[in-house]
C-alpha positions as CSV (number, residue, x, y, z in Angstrom):
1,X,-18.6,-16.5,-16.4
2,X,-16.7,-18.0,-13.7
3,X,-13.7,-16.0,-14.1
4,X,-16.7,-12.8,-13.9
5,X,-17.3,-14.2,-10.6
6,X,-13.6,-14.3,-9.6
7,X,-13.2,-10.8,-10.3
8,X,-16.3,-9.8,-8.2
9,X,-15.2,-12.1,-5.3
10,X,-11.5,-10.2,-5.3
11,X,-13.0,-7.0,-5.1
12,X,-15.9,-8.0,-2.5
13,X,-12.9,-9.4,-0.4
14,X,-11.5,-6.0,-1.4
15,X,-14.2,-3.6,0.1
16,X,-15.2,-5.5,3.1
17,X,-11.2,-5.3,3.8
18,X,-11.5,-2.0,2.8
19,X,-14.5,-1.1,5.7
20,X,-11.9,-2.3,8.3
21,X,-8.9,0.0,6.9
22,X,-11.8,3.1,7.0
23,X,-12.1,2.0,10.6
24,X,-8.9,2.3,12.2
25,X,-8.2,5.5,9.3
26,X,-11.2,6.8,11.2
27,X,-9.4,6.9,14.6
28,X,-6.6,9.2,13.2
29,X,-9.7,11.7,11.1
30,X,-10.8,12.0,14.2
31,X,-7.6,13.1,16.5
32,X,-7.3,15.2,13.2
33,X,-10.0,17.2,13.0
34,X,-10.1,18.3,16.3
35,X,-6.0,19.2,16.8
36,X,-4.6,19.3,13.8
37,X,-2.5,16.1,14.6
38,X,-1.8,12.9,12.9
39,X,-1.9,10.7,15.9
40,X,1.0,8.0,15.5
41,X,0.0,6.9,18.9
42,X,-3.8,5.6,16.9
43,X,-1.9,1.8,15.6
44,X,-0.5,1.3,19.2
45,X,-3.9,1.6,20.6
46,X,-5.5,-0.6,18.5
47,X,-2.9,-2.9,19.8
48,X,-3.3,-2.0,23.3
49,X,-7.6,-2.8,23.1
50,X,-7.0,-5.8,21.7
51,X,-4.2,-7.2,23.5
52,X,-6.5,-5.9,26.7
53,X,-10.0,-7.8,25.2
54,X,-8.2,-11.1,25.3
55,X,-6.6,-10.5,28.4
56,X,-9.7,-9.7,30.5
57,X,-11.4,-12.6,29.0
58,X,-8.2,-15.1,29.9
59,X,-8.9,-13.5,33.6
60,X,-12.5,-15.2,33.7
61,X,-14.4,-12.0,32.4
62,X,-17.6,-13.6,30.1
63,X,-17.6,-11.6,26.4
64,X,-19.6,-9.1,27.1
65,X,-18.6,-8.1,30.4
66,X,-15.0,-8.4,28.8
67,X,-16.1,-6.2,25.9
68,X,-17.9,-3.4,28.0
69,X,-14.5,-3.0,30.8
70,X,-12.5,-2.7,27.1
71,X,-14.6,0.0,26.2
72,X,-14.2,1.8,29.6
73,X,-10.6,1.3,29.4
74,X,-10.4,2.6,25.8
75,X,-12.5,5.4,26.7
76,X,-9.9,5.9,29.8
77,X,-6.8,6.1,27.3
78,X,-8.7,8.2,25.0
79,X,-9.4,10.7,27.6
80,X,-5.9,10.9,28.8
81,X,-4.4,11.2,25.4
82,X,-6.0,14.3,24.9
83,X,-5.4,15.9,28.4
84,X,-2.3,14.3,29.1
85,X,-0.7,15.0,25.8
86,X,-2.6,16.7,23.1
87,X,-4.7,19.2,25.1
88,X,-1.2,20.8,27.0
89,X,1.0,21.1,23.6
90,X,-2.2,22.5,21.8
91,X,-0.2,25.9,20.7
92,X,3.1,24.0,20.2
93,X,4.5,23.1,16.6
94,X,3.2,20.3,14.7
95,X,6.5,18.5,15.2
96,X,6.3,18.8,18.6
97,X,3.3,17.3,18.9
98,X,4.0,14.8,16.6
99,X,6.7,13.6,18.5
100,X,5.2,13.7,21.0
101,X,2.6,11.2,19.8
102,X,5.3,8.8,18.2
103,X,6.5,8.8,21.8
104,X,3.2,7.7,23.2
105,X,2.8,4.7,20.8
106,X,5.5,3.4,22.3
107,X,4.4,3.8,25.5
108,X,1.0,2.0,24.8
109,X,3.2,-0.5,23.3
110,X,5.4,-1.1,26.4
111,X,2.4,-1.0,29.2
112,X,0.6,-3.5,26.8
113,X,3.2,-6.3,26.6
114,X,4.2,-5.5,30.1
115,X,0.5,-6.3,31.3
116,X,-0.3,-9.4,29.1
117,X,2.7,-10.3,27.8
118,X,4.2,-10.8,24.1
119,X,2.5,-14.2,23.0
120,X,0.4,-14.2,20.5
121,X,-3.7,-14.5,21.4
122,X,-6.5,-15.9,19.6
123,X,-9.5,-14.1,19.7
124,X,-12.5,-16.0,18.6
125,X,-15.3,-13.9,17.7
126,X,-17.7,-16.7,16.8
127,X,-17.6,-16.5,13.2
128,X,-15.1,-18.0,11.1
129,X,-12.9,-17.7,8.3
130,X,-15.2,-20.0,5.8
131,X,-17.3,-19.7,3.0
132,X,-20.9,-18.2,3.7
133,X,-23.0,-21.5,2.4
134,X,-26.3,-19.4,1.5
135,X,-24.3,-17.1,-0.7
136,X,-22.9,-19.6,-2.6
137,X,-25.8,-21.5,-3.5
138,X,-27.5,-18.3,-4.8
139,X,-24.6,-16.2,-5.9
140,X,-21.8,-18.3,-6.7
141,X,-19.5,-16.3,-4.6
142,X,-16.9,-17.5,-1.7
143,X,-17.6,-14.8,0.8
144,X,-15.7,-15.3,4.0
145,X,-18.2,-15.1,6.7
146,X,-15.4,-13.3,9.2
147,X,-14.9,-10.9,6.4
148,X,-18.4,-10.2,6.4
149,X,-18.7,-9.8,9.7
150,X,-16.2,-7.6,10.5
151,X,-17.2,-5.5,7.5
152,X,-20.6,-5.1,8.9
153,X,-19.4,-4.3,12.1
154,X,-17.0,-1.7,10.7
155,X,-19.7,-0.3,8.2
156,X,-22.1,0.0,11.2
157,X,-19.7,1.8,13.3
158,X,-18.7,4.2,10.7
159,X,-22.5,5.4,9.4
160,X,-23.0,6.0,12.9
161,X,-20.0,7.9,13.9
162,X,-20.6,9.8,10.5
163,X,-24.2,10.2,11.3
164,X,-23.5,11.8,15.1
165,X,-20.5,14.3,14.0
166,X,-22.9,15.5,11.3
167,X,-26.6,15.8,13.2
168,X,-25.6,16.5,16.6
169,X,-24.5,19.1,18.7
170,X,-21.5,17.5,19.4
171,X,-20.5,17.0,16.1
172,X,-21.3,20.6,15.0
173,X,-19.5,22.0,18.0
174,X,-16.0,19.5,16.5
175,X,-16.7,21.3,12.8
176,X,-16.5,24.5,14.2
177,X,-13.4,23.5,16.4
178,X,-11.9,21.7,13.2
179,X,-12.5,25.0,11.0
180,X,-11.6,27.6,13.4
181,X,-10.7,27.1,17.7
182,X,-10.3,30.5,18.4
183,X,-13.5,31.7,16.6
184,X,-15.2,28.7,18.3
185,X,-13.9,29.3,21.7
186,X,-15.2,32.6,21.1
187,X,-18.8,31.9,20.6
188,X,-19.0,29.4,23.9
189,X,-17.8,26.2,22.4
190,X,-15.7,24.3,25.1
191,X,-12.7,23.2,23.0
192,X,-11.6,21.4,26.2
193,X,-14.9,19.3,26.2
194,X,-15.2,18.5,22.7
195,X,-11.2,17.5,22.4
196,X,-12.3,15.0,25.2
197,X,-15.1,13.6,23.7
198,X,-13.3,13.3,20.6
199,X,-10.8,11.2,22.2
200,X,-12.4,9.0,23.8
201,X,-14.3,8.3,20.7
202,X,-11.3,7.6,19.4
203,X,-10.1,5.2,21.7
204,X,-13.6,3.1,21.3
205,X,-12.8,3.2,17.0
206,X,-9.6,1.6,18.4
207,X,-10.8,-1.1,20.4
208,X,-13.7,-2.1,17.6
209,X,-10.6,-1.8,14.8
210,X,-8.5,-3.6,17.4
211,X,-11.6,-6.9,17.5
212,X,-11.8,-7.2,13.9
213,X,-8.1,-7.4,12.7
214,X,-7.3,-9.6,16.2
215,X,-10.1,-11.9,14.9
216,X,-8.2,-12.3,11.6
217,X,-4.7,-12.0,12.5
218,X,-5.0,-12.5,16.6
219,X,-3.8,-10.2,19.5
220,X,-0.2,-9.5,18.9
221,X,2.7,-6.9,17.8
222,X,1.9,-6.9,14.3
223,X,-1.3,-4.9,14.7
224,X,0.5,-1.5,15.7
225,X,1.6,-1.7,11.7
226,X,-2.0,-0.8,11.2
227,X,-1.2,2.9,11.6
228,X,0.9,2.4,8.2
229,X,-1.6,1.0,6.3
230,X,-3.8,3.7,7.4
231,X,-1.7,6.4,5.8
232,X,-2.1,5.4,2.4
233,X,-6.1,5.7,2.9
234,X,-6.0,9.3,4.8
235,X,-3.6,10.9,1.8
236,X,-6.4,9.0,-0.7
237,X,-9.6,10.3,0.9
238,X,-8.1,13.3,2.9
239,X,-6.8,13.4,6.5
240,X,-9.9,15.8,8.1
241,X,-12.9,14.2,6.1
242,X,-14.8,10.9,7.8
243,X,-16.4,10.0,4.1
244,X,-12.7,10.4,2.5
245,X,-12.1,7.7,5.4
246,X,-14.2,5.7,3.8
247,X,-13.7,6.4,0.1
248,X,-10.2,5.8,0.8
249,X,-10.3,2.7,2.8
250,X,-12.5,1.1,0.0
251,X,-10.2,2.0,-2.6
252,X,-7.3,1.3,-1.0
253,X,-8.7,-2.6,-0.1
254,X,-10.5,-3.1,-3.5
255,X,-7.4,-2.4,-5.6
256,X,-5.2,-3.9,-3.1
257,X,-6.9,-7.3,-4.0
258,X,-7.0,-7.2,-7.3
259,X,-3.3,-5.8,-8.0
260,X,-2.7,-8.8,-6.0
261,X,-4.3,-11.8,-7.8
262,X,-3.9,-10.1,-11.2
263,X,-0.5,-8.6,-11.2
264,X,1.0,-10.3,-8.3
265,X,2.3,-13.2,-9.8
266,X,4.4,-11.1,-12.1
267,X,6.2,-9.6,-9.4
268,X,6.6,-13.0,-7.1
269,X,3.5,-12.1,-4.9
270,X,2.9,-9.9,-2.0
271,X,2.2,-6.4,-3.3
272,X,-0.4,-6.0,-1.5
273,X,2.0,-4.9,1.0
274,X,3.3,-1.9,-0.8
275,X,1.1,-1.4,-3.8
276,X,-1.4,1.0,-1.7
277,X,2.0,3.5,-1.1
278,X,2.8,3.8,-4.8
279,X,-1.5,4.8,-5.1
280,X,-0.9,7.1,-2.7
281,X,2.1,8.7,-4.3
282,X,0.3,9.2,-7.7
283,X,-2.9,11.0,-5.5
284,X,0.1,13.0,-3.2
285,X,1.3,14.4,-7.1
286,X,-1.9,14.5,-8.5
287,X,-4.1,16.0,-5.9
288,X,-1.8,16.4,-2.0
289,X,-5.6,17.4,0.0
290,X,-6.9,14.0,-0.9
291,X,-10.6,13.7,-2.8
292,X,-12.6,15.1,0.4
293,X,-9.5,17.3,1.5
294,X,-9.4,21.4,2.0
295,X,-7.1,22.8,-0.2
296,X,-4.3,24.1,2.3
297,X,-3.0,28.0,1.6
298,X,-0.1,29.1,3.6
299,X,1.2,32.4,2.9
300,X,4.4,33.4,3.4
């Protein structure tokens, strides 16, 4: 029985993880679906937010009123993403554009460390990295209450995102951009408008993403690695699809954990690290579009 309750434990620890890859794999559907782009740029901005949060907080800002000038600023770098670099190389090639956005990851990088510096901040988020008492009277299980949190906090932020892209007029007018811009721009959508909007909600998933991992691991350089781990969950659940976001971030942090405890050891520890790559090679040769993923057809 108890090593039953092991095994659920490693692969609770697993999904909640999981939420938080969806949410920073979110940024980059995002960017996706409206240009076409994997944004490389998506890990440095996640750095950026959370390197700013702690920063505007060590300047005498209170929490909230740290949090809500984070968002504006997140919005900010959002916006000018997509006019400053996306929107103007819309019709160039795809490596063009992704260049482009490698170049602007380091960029964010730079302006970040030159405006707070390259120490290492703690970011306290008032819930800690200890075992949820309740739970473990009823359930047996050693939940960590800042894994709970932030998988809450991702979970929320995801259902809602998934919720307004799919119900509003917003979100229909991004499908119709995502499936075809010229026969969009053709019936009245503003492909201008909507690019914005989408990148500035982009830059908010990176601030939230930016909170939960800084909680954990605190506001430093290490975060901008984020955008790697988020590959492995967009070639699992597809690069265009929000629920492929969050298929794949689940599966990617549920077997991550248990390849980790289970077959670790074998291999000296730490596979965690690469053991989502070699899933993802198996789905790039078994299925390339992902689960949610459109088939792509290029003729020649």
């Amino acid at each position: 029985m108890t090593e039953v309750l092991f095994f659920f434990e490693v692969v609770l620890a697993g999904l909640l993880a999981g939420t938080m890859y969806s949410l920073v794999a979110l940024g980059f559907v995002l960017i996706y679906k409206a240009s076409s782009t994997f944004n490389f740029a998506q890990g440095a901005m996640v750095f950026f937010a959370v390197l700013s949060f702690v920063g505007f907080m060590e300047l005498g800002l209170p929490f909230v009123v740290a949090f809500f000038v984070t968002i504006l600023l997140m919005v900010l770098v959002g916006f000018a993403t997509q006019r400053l670099v996306l929107q103007p190389l819309m019709n160039e090639s795809e490596d063009t554009v992704l260049m482009a956005t490698i170049g602007l990851g380091f960029v964010l990088e730079g302006l970040a460390q030159a405006a707070w510096g390259v120490e290492v901040r703690r970011l306290d988020l008032g819930s800690g990295d200890f075992p949820i008492q309740w739970i473990v009277d009823s359930t047996g299980l050693f939940i960590s209450a800042l894994d709970l949190t932030a998988g809450l906090v991702a979970a929320g932020l995801i259902i809602a995102l998934a919720l307004l892209f799919k119900y509003t007029k917003m979100g229909l007018g991004l499908r119709a951009v995502a499936d075809d811009p010229g026969a969009a721009s053709s019936i009245g959508i503003p492909l201008s408008s909507i690019m914005l909007l989408v990148g500035s909600a982009a830059g908010v998933v990176a601030m939230v993403a930016g909170m939960m991992w800084g909680a954990r691991a605190g506001g430093q350089f290490a975060l901008v690695d984020l955008a790697l781990k988020a590959l492995p969950v967009l070639i699992i659940g597809g690069f265009s699809s929000i629920p492929g976001a969050i298929v794949g971030g689940l599966i990617i942090g549920a077997s991550e954990k248990v390849l980790e405890v289970y077959i670790g050891p074998y291999f000296g520890g730490g596979i965690e690290v690469w053991a989502p790559f070699v899933l993802a090679i198996f789905f790039l040769l078994w299925r390339p579009e992902g689960l949610f993923g459109e088939k792509i057809i290029r003729r020649v």
